[in-house]
C-alpha positions as CSV (number, residue, x, y, z in Angstrom):
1,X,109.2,91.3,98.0
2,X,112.4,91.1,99.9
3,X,112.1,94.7,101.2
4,X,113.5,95.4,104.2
5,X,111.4,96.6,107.1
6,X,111.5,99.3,109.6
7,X,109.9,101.1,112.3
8,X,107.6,104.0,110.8
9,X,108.6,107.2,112.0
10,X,105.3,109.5,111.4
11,X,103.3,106.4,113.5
12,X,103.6,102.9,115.2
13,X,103.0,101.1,111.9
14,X,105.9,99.3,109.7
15,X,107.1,101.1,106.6
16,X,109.3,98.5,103.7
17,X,112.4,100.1,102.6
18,X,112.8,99.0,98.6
19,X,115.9,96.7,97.9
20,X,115.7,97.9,93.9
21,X,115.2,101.5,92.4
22,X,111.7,101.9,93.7
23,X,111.6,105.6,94.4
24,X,109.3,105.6,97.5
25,X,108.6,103.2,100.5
26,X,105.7,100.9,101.6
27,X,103.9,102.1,104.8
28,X,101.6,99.8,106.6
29,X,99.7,101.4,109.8
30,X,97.3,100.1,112.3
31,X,93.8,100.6,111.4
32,X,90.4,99.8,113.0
33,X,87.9,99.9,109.7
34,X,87.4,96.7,108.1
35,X,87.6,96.2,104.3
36,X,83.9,96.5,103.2
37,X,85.1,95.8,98.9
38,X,87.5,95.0,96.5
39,X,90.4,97.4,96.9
40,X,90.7,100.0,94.3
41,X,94.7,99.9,94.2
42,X,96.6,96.9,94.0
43,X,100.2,95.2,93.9
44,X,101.3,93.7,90.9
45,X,104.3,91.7,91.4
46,X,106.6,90.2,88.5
47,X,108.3,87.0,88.1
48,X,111.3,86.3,85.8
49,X,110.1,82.4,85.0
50,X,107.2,80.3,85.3
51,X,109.4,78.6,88.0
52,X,110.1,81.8,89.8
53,X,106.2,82.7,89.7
54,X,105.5,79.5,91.1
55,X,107.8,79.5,93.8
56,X,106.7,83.5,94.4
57,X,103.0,82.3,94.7
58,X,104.5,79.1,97.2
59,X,106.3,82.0,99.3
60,X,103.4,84.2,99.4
61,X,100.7,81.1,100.6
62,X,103.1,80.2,103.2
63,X,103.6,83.4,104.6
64,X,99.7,84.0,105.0
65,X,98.4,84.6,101.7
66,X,95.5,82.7,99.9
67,X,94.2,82.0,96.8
68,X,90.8,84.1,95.7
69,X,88.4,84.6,92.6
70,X,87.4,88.2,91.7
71,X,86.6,86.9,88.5
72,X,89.3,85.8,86.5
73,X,89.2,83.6,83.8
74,X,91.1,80.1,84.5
75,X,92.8,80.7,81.3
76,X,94.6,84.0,82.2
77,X,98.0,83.7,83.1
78,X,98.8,85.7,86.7
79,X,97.4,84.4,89.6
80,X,95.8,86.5,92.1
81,X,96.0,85.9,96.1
82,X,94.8,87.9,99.0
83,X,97.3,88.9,101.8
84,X,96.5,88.0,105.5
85,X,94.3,90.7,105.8
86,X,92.3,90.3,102.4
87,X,94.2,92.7,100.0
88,X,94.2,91.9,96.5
89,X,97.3,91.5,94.8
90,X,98.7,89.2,91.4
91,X,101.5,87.2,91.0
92,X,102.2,88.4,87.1
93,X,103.1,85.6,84.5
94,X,106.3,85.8,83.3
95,X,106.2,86.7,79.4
96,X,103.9,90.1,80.6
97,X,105.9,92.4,78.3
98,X,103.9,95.2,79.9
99,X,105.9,95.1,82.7
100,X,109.1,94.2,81.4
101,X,111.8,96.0,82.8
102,X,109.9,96.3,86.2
103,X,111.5,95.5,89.8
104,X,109.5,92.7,91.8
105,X,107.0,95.6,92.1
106,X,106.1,95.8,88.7
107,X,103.1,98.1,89.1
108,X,100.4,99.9,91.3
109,X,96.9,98.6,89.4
110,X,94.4,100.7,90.0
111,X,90.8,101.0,89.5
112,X,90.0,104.4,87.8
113,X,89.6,106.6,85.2
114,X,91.1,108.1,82.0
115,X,90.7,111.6,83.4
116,X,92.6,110.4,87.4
117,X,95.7,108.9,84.8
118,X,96.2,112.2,83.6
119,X,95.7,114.1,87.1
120,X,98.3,111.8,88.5
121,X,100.8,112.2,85.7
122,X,100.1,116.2,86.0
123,X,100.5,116.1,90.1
124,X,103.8,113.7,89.7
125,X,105.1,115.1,87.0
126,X,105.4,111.5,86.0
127,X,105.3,111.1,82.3
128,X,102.5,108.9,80.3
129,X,104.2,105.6,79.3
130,X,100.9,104.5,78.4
131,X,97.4,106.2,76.8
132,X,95.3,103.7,75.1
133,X,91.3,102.9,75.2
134,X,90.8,104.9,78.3
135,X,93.4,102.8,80.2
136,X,96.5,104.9,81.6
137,X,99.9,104.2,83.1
138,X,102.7,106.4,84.2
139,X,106.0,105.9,85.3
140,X,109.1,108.2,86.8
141,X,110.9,110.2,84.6
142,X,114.0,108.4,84.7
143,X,112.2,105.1,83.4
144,X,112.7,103.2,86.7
145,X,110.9,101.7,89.3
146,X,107.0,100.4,88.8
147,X,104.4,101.8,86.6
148,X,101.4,103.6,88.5
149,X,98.0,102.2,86.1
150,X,94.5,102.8,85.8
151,X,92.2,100.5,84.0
152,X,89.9,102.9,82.9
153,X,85.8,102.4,82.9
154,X,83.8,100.6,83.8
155,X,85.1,101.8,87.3
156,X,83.6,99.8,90.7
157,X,81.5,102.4,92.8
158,X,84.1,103.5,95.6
159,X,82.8,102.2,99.0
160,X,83.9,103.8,102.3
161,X,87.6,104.7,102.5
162,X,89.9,103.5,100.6
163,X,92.4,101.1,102.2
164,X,95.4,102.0,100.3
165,X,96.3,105.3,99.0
166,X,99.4,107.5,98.3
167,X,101.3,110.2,100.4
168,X,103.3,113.2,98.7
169,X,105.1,115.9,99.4
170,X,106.0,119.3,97.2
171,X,109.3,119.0,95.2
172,X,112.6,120.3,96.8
173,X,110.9,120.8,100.4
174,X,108.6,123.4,98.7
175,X,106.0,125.1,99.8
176,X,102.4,123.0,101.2
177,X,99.8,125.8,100.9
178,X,101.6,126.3,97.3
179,X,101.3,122.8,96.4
180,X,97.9,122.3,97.7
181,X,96.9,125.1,95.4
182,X,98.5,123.5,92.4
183,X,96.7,120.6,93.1
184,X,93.6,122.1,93.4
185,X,93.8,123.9,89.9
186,X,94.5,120.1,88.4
187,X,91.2,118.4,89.9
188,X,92.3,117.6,93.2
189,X,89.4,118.4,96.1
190,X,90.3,118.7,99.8
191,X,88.2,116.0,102.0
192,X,87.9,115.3,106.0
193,X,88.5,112.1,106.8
194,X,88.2,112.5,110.4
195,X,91.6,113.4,110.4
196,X,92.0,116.0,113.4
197,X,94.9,118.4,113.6
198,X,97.4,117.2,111.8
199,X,100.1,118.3,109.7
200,X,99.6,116.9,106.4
201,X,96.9,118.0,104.0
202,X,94.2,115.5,103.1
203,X,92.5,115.4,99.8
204,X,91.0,113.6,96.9
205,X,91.8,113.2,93.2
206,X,89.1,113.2,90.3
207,X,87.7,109.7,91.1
208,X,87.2,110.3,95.0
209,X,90.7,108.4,96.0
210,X,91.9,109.8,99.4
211,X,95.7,110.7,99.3
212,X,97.9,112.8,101.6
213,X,100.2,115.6,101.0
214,X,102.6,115.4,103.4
215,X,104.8,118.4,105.4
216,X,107.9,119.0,103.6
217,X,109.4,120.1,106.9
């Protein structure tokens, strides 16, 4: 993606700093569970020509990536590759007008519902760019970075933890017991992960999806 990458502060993983007005970073950190199903979040990256997807799908293969099938039809136009350590993610064709105006990151694809759209839209305060047939999308208010989507039913039974998920933190530094109770009154559950003492909160949105809320302080 051509994000630059940099020692993680809250681990020893690797977190990617966005070179475009993505609002939030990509942290990667060492884990011992294997991946036991297709992942319920994925990357969706854009490419400005059927050139530049090509040569984006070239990059990606020799960097470790590999072609897979999760049951796309030949005719479709994105192609869909596994990284080096089996996560999904799509190379997007060109002419996607869905993701038009996106950065290389065009958008977090996730499995889930119509009701875990709206919970997220709520708990971001991230407005609904997209409401249609059960499938959701939402985006940051000032219309930039990639869209957050859910593909709505039928949704794959959740197996295990999930692999990727996403950290927040209350507004403005804010208050965490607040927060957590704001979240809470929107659908949100708390959950034990095996985390220990720690000082984040971990919980669960409407469809079971593990996410963090981090310590503002």
């Amino acid at each position: 993606m051509g994000w630059e990458p940099t020692d993680d502060r809250r681990d020893d993983g690797v977190a990617l700093l966005p070179s475009d007005d993505t609002g939030f970073r990509i942290r990667f950190r060492v884990s011992q569970d294997e991946k036991a199903s297709q992942n319920r979040m994925h990357f969706d990256l854009t490419s400005t020509s059927l050139e530049d997807q090509q040569q984006t799908v070239a990059r990606s293969l020799a960097l470790g990536a590999r072609h897979i099938d999760i049951g796309q039809s030949p005719d479709e136009g994105h192609v869909v590759l596994a990284d080096p350590e089996g996560n999904e993610f799509c190379i997007i064709e060109p002419e996607n007008n869905f993701l038009a105006g996106c950065g290389r990151l065009g958008s977090i694809t996730c499995d889930g519902t119509q009701e875990v759209g709206y919970f997220w839209s709520a708990a971001l305060g991230w407005p609904l760019v997209w409401d249609q047939d059960e499938e959701t999308a939402i985006r940051a208010p000032d219309g930039s970075g990639p869209l957050i989507t859910w593909g709505g039913p039928p949704v794959a039974p959740k197996i295990g933890k999930n692999r990727l998920h996403l950290d927040i933190a209350p507004t403005d530094h804010g208050d965490q017991r607040a927060e957590v109770d704001r979240l809470v009154s929107l659908g949100a559950t708390h959950i034990d992960i095996r985390q220990g003492t720690v000082d984040w909160v971990v919980m669960a949105d409407p469809d079971g999806n593990e996410f963090c809320l981090l310590n503002p302080r």
